[in-house]
N, C-alpha and C positions, 0 to 999 in steps of 0.2 A: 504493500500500500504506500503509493510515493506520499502521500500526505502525513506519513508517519515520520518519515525521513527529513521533510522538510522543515515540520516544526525541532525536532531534533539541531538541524542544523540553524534554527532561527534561535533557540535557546544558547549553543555557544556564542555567534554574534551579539544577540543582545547582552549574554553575560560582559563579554571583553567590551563592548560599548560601553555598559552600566560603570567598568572600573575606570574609565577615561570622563566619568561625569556626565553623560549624556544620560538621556531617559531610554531605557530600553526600546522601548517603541522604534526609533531610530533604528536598532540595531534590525529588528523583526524587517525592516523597508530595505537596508543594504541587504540581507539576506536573501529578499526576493530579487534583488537585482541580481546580487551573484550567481544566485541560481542561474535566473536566465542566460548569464555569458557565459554558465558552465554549459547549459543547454546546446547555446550557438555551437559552442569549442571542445566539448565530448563527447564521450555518450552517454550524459545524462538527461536524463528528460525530466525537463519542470515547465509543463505547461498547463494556465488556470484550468481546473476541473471545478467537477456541476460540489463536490463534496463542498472543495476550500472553499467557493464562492458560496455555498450556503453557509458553513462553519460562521465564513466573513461577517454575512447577515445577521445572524445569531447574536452576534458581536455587537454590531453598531447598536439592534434594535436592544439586546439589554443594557449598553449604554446610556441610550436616550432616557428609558425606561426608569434606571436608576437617576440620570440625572431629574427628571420627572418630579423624581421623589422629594427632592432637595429644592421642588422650583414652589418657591410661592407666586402665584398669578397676577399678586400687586403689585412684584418690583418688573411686571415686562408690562402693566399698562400704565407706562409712566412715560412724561415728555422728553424724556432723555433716552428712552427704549424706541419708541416708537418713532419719535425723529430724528433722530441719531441716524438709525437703522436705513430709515428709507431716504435720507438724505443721502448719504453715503453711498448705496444702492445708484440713485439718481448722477451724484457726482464721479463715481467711477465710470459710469458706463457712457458718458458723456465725454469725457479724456480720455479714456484706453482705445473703448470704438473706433476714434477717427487716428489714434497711433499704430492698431495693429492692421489698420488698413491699410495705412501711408507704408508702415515698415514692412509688410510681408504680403503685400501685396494682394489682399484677399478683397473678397465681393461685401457688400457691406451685414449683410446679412451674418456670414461665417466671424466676422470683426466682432458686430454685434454678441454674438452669441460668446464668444470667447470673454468677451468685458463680461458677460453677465457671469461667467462661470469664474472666472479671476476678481471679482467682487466677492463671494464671500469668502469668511473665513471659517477654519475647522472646529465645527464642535467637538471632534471625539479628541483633538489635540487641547485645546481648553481645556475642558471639563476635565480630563485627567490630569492636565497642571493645576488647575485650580484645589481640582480635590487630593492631590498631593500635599500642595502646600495649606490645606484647609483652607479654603478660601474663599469657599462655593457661597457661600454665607455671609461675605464680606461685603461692604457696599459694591466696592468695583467687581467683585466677583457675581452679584446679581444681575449688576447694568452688564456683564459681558456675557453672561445666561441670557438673559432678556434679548438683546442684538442676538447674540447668533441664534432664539429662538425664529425669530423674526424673521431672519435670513434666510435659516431652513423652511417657512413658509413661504416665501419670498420662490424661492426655489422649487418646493410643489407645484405654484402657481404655474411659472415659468415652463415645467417639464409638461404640464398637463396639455398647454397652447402647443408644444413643439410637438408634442405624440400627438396631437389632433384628436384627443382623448377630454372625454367629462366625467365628473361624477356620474353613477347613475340617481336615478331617481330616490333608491332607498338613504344617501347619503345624509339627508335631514335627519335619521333618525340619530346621527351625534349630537344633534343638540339636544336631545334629550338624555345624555349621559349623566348630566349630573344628579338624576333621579336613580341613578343604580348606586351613588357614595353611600346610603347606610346600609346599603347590600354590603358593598364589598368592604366597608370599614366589621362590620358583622364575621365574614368571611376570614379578616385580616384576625381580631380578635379571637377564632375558632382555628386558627390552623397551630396557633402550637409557636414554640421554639426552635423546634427543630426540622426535620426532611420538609415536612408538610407546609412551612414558609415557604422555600424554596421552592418546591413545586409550584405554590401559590402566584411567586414572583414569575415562575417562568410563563405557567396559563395564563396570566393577565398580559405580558410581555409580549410575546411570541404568538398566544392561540387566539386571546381575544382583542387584542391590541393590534397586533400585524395581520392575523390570518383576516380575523374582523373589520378589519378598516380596506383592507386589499378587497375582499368582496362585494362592498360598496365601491370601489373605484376610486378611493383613496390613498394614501400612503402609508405603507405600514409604521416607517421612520415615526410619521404623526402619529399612528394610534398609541405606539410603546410611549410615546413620548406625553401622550394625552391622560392614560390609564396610569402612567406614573405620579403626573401630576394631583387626580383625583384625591390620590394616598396621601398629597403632601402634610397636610395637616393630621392625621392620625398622630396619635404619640409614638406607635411603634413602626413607623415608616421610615427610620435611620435603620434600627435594626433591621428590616427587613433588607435596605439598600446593602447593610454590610453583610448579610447572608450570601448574597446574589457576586458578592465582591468577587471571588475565585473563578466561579462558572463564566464571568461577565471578561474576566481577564484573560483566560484561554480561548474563547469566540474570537478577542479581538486579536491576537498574535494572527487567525489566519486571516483578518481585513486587513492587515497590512503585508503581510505578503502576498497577499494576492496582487495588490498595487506593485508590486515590485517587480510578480514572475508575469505580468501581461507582456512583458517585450521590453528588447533593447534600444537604446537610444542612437538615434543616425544626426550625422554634421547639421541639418537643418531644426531637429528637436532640440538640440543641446544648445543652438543658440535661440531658440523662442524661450527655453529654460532661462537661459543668462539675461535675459532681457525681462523676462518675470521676477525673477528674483532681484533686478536692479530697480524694479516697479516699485515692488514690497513696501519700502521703506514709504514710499509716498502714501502707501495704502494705511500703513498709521499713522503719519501725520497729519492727515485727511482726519480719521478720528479723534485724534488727542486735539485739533480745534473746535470741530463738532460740540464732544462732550464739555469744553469750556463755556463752549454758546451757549447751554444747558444749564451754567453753573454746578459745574460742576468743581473741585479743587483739584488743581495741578496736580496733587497726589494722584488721587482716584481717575483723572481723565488720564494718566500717564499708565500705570496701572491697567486698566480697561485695557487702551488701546495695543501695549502688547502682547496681551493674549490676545486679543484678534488680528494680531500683525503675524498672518497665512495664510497659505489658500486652503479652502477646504476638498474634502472626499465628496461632498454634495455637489462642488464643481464636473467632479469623473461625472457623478448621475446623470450629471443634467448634459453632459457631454455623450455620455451612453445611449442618449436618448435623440438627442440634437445633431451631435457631432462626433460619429463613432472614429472617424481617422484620426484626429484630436485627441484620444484618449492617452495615449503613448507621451505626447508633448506637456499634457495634464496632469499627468502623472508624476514626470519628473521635477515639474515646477510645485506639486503640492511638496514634493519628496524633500527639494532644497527649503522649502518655505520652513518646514517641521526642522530640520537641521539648523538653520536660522534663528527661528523660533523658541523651541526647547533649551538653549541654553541662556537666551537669554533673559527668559522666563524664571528661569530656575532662581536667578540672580538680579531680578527684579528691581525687588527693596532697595538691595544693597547701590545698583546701577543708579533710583531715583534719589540717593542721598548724593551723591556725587555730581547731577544736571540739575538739582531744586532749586539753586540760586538760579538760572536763565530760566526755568521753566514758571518759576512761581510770577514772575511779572505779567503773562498772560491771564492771571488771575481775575474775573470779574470782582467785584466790591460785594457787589449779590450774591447770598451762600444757596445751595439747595437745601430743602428741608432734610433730608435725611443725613446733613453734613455741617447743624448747627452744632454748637459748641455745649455741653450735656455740664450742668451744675448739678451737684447734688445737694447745695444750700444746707442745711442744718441737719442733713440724715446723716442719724451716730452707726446704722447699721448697716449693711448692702449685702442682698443678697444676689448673686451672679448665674443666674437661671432659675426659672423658674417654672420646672418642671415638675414631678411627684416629689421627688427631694425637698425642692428648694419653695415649692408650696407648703410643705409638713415644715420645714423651718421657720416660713415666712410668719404661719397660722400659729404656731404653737411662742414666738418671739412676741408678735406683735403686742397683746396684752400688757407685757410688761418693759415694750420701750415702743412710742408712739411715732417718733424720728428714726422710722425703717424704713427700707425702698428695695425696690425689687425691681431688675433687670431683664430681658430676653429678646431674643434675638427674629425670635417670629411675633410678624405683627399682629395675625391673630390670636396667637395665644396670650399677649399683652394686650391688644382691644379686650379678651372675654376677662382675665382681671381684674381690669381695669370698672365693669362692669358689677365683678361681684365685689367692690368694693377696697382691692387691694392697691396700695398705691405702688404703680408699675407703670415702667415706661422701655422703649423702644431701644436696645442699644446693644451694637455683637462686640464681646468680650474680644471675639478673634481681628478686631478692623483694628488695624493702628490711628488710623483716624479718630477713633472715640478715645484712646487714652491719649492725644494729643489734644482734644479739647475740652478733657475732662477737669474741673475745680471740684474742689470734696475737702471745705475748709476745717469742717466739723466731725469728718468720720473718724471711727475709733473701733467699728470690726466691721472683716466681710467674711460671706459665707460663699464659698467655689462649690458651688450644685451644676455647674454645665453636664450634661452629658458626655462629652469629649474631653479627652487630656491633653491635646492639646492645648484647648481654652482655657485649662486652669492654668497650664503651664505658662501660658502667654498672660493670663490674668496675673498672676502669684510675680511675675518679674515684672511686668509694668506696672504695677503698686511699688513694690520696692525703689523701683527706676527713680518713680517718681516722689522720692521721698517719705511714701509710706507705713509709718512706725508702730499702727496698732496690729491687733490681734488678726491673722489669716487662719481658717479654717476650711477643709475639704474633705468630700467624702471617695472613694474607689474603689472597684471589685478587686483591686489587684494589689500584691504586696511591692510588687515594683514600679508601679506607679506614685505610691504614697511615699516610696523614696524621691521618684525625681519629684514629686509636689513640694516637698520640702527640702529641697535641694532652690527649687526653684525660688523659693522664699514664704512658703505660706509657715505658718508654724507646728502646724497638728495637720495630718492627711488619714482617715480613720477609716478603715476597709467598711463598707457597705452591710457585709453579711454579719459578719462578727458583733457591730453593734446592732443588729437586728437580732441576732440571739441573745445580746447583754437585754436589750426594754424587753425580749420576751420571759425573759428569768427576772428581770425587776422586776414586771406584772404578775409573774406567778408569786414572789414574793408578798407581791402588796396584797393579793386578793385572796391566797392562802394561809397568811397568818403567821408563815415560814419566819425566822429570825436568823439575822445576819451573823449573829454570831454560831446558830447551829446548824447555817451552811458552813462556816471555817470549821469548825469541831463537831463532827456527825460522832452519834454515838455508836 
């Protein structure tokens, strides 16, 4: 089975990739390449078959699926998503159009279609730098979920005109989807922790997401990508994402070599590539003014725009469809974008500390809402999620200290707090942005309830950072976590279960009559 062979061989590449700093991924793309010039120049045979290109599938739609999970619906209808998005869209294919006419000589139609395909950028290469570096959650890591959801609709639209193809008729009944969320919040609640998620993630992904949206005359991409979103708000819709983690990682090692073993590159490919990749740069600096015009801050508009500074695999599609001889040229240019891309990604932060004095002058005086500056005014307590944890914290503190405040990072679950009387407000522990314009003149403890260790870890140092000297407190399942917690500066990190068994033996104490000294001394 040469499909057995090839990931084999994409695993050592990506490994020696991974030790020079790049992101794996990269290495899965040279692999398909190599392949293919071992193909040309022995006798080996690596050519795309029906299996990898499924595998591929598989791949992107649990992608989407997962990223789904993670999207809340209010940070992509916002006027920095939505016109950002199709500005951008409008501005590119207005410049490149009339250059790849002039330069290669093509009809305007074939031009056309190329600007449209060289306009977006990668979701599956985002979404995996984002969620590497935690990030998916972050301001800019929403506004660049939002754009490239955009994009990839942008792009159904686009392939549906070029195939000469419609929805059918039954299509209408997705808007009626939101009427199956307390089914499958139901569903989510009844499947368990274990195998039985998994499967759960894959039928909604794959059978009812893909297979289901493709029988309407849809996009499967959309449905994984729709059906994910449904879940976002559920409580247990991380967990499920990180179930899906492993299955979702092996699908995708064969979509990227499948881009790599379509063919080898001839003299006139490799320069449409070098002329793509010289584009690039323009292609985010187009956005990073965009999201200024937004108000957005230097930070986050810089941020944003290099993770969207690539071309995307949604380019191949709409080329698969539009422009099958183009796929080869498409390829190679998404190929160098992600090798572009990825490292400079990786090294973001560190890059925007270094260009923040020239970029910060482009700054409007206008903040956006989600990027005002967060007092905490006279709260002595802070609680940093507000989840079941940090709810039982928040409930059981409040009584006896009045000046407490509660943090989280989803705004719905901060609207329904808010609601039942908690005071909470909107703010991701993981955004550097919020500890840069955080004041907290009067606080004197926090309590680190995020579900994520990184958040605490990033909470617990940027307290400290910023000169604060009270009391840090956290809770984890794990004993090695509660070392780096307190490593990182909080003071106390108290395993999860352990103190679930300590209140369950206080209680049996309190309500049985048991005495503490003839627990120490049993007769």
């Amino acid at each position: 089975m040469p499909e057995a062979i090839w990931i084999s061989f994409a695993f050592v590449i990506g490994l020696l990739v991974k030790g020079i700093g790049l992101p794996p991924l990269v290495g899965y793309l040279a692999a398909g390449f190599v392949l293919s010039g071992l193909s040309a120049t022995t006798s080996i045979t690596a050519e795309p078959t029906d299996v990898l290109a499924h595998i591929a599938h598989l791949g992107v739609l649990l992608l989407l699926f997962t990223v789904g999970l993670k999207l809340k619906l209010r940070s992509i209808v916002s006027p920095e998503v939505i016109g950002g998005s199709l500005l951008h869209f409008a501005i590119t294919c207005v410049v490149f159009a009339p250059g790849l006419y002039l330069l290669f000589d093509l009809d305007w139609t074939t031009a056309l279609m190329l600007a449209i395909a060289l306009s977006f950028s990668s979701t599956v290469l985002a979404a995996k730098v984002l969620e590497s570096k935690r990030e998916l959650r972050a301001f800019h890591g929403r506004v660049a979920i939002g754009i490239l959801i955009m994009q990839d609709l942008i792009a159904l639209v686009v392939m549906s005109l070029a195939a000469g193809k419609t929805p059918s008729e039954w299509a209408v009944i997705v808007f009626g989807l939101p009427l199956l969320r307390p089914l499958l919040y139901r569903l989510l609640d009844a499947s368990g922790h274990d195998e039985l998620l998994v499967l759960l993630g894959l039928l909604l992904a794959l059978v009812v997401g893909g297979l289901g949206f493709e029988a309407v005359g849809l996009s499967s991409e959309l449905g994984a990508l729709v059906f994910g979103a449904m879940l976002a708000n559920h409580p247990r819709s991380q967990e499920l994402a990180k179930s899906l983690w492993s299955v979702k990682e092996i699908f995708l090692v064969g979509f990227f070599l499948q881009i790599g073993i379509d063919g080898l590159p001839d003299q006139q490919v490799l320069i449409f590539a070098a002329v793509a990749a010289l584009l690039l740069p323009l292609k985010g600096i187009l956005f990073y003014f965009l999201l200024l015009a937004f108000r957005l801050r230097a930070r986050s508009s810089f941020l944003t725009s290099l993770s969207l500074t690539n071309y995307s695999e949604f380019g191949l599609i709409v080329a698969s469809v539009a422009l099958p001889e183009w796929l080869v040229p498409l390829a190679i240019s998404v190929s160098l974008s992600f090798v572009f891309s990825a490292p400079l990604n990786r090294f973001s932060h560190s890059i925007y500390e270094h260009v923040a004095h020239k970029l910060v002058r482009f700054e409007s005086q206008k903040r956006h809402p989600d990027e005002q500056p967060i007092s905490l005014g006279t709260t002595r307590v802070l609680v940093m999620g507000m989840g079941r944890t940090g709810t039982a914290a928040y409930d059981w503190l409040a009584p006896h200290e009045t000046r407490i405040m509660g943090i989280d990072s989803d705004p719905a679950k901060t609207e329904k707090h808010q609601k039942d009387g908690r005071n909470v407000v909107f703010a991701d522990a993981e955004d550097t942005t919020f500890w840069e314009g955080l004041h907290m003149p009067e606080l004197n403890s926090v309590v680190l309830a995020m579900s994520d260790i990184e958040g605490k870890l990033i909470a617990a140092r940027m307290l400290r950072k910023l000169g604060f000297e009270g009391y840090i407190v956290a809770h984890t399942m794990y004993a090695d976590e509660a070392v780096k917690i307190r490593e990182a500066g909080a003071n106390d990190a108290y395993l999860t279960m352990s103190e679930t068994g300590v209140a369950l033996a206080s209680h049996l104490m309190d309500k049985s009559g048991i005495q503490a000294a003839q627990v120490r001394n049993p007769v």
